[in-house]
C-alpha positions in Angstrom: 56.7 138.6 37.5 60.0 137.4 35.2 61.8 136.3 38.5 58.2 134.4 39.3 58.2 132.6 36.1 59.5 129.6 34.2 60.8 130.5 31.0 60.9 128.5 27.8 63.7 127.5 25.3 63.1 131.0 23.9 63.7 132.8 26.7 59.9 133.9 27.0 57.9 133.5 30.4 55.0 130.6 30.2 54.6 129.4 33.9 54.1 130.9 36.9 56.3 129.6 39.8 54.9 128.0 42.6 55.3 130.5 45.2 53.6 132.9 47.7 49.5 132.6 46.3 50.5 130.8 43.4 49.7 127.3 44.1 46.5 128.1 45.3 45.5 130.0 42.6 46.5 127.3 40.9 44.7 124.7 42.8 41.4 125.9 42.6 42.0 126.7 38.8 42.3 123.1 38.2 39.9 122.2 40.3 37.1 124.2 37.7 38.5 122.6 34.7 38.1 118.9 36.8 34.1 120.3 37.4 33.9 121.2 33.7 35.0 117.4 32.8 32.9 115.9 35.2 29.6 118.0 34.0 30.4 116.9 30.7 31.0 113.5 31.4 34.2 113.5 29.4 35.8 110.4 28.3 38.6 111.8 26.7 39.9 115.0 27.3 42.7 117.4 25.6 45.1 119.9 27.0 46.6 122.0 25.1 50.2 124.0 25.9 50.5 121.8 29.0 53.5 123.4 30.4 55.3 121.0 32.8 51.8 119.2 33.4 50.2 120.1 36.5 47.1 121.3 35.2 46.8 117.6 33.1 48.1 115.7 36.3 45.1 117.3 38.3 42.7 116.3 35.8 44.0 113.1 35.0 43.7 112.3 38.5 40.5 114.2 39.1 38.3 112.4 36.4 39.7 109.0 35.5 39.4 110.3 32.0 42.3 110.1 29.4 44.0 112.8 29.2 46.3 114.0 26.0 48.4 117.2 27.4 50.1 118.7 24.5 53.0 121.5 24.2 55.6 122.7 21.7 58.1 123.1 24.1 60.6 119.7 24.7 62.1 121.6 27.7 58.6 121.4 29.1 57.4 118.3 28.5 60.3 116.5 29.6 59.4 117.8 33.0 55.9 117.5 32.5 56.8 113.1 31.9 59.1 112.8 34.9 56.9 114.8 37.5 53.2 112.6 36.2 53.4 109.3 35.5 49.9 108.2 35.7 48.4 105.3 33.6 45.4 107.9 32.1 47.9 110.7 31.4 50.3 110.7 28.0 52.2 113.4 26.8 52.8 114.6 23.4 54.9 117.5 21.4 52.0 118.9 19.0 51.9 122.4 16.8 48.0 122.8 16.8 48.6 124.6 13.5 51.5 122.8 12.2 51.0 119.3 13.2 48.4 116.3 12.3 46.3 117.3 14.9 43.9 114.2 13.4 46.4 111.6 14.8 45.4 112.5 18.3 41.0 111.4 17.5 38.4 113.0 19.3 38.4 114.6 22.7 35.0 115.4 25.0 37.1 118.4 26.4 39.6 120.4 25.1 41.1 123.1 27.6 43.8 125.2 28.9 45.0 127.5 31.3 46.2 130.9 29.8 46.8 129.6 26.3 44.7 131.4 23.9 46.3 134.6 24.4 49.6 133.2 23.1 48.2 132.6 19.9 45.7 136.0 19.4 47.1 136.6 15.8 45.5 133.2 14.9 42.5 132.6 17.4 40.3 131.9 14.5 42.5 129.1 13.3 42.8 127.8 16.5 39.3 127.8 17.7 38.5 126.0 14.3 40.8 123.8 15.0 40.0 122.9 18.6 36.5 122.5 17.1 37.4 120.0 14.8 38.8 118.0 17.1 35.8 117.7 19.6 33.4 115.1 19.4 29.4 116.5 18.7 28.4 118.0 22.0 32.1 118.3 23.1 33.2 121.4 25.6 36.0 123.7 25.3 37.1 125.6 28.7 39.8 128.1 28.8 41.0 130.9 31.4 42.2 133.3 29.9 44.2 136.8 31.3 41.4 139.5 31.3 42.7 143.0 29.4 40.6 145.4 31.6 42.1 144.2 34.9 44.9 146.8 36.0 47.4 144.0 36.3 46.8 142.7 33.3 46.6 146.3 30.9 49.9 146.9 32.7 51.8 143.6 31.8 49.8 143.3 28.6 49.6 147.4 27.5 52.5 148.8 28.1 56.5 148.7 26.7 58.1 148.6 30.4 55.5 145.9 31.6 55.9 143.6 28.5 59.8 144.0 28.9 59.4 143.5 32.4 57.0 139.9 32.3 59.2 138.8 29.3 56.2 138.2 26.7 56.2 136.9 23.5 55.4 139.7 20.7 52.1 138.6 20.0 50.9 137.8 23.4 48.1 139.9 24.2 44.6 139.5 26.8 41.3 139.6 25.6 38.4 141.7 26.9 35.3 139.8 27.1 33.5 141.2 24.0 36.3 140.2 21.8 35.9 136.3 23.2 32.6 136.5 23.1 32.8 137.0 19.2 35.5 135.0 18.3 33.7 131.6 19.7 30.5 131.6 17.2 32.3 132.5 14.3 34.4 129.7 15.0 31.6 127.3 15.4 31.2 127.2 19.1 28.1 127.5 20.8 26.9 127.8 24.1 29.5 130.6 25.0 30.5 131.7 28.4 32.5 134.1 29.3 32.4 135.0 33.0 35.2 137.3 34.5 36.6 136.3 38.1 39.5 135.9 40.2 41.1 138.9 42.2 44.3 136.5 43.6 47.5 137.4 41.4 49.7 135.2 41.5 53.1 135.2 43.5 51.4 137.6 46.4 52.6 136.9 50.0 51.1 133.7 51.1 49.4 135.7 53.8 47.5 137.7 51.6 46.0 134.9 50.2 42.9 134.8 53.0 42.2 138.5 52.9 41.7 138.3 49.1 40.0 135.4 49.7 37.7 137.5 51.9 36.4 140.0 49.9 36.3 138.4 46.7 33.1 137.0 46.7 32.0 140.7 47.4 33.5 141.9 44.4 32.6 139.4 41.8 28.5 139.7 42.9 28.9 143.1 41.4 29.3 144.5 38.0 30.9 147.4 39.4 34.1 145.2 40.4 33.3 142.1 38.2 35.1 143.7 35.1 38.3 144.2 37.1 38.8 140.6 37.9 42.0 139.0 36.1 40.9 136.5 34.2 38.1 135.2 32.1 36.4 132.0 32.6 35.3 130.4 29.2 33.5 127.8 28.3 31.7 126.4 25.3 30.1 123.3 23.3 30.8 122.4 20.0 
């Protein structure tokens, strides 16, 4: 995984590569947060830790909506503003819990892909202040690493696999009781949590169809669900 990644300023892995089953895996994960704008109806939508923008590019373009993708990370975003220029899509630099987040208004849709786990210490904070950034009736929609997966409890668990994927101390995945909490008591309603997706990323492109194969098989049952990778969440404010 570190030699599949983009690192940050800090030296810490924050974006898959796109290579082997990566971009596919990606695709389709934009593709659910461009079906989460569109049931919504979203008018103005939010990204946060947009990375070098691809997931905000794929929306921008999906919906027609504007778009605000925001990161910490100046290495990032300079990439992210000379691979999208789109007349919808504006990035910004913005500390969700350091910054005026109330310069930015309201947004219909506030999401992001793997983000949450970065900032576990303070998901409380964060979720609050997600909230009060959505307009009445707004949606959240995250995906988010899922703890139980054997992928994931290695990378996430153990010393040698968060040396080896380069985390950040606090980084951790969730299991789906633990998102399933966190969301009311921030204000959220509406929860979903559903768990999904057997592709890792950066497999051998031609393993991608034989995944894709029995996937479908092993999400329709709880006795596989739980070891998907990730978790699926969504929510109205």
């Amino acid at each position: 995984m570190a030699g599949l990644s983009l690192q940050d300023e800090r030296g810490f892995n924050q974006i898959f590569k796109p290579v082997g089953t990566t971009p596919f895996r990606a695709s389709r994960r934009y593709g659910w947060f461009v079906a989460e704008a569109r049931r919504l109806g979203a008018h103005r939508i939010l990204e946060l830790g947009c990375g070098t923008g691809e997931a905000s590019a794929s929306v921008a373009a999906g919906v027609g909506a504007e778009v605000v993708a925001v990161d910490i990370s100046d290495g990032f975003l300079a990439r992210a503003r000379a691979a999208h220029a789109l007349p919808n899509l504006r990035f910004e630099k913005l500390d969700l819990l350091g910054d005026d987040v109330g310069r930015l208004g309201q947004f219909d849709l506030v999401f992001g892909n793997g983000i949450l786990h970065h900032l576990v210490l303070r998901l409380d904070d964060v979720l609050r202040a997600l909230h009060s950034l959505s307009n009445e009736g707004g949606g959240l929609a995250f995906i988010e690493p899922n703890f139980l997966n054997p992928y994931c409890a290695f990378i996430f668990g153990t010393g040698v696999g968060r040396r080896f994927a380069k985390l950040e101390p606090d980084e951790m995945a969730f299991t789906p009781g633990q998102l399933r909490r966190a969301l009311p008591e921030a204000g959220w309603r509406d929860v979903s949590v559903t768990t999904r997706d057997f592709l890792l990323p950066g497999l051998p492109s031609p393993l991608t169809r034989p995944i894709l194969a029995v996937e479908p098989a092993l999400e329709a049952t709880p006795f596989t669900r739980w070891l998907a990778q990730s978790h699926f969440i969504s929510a109205r404010a």
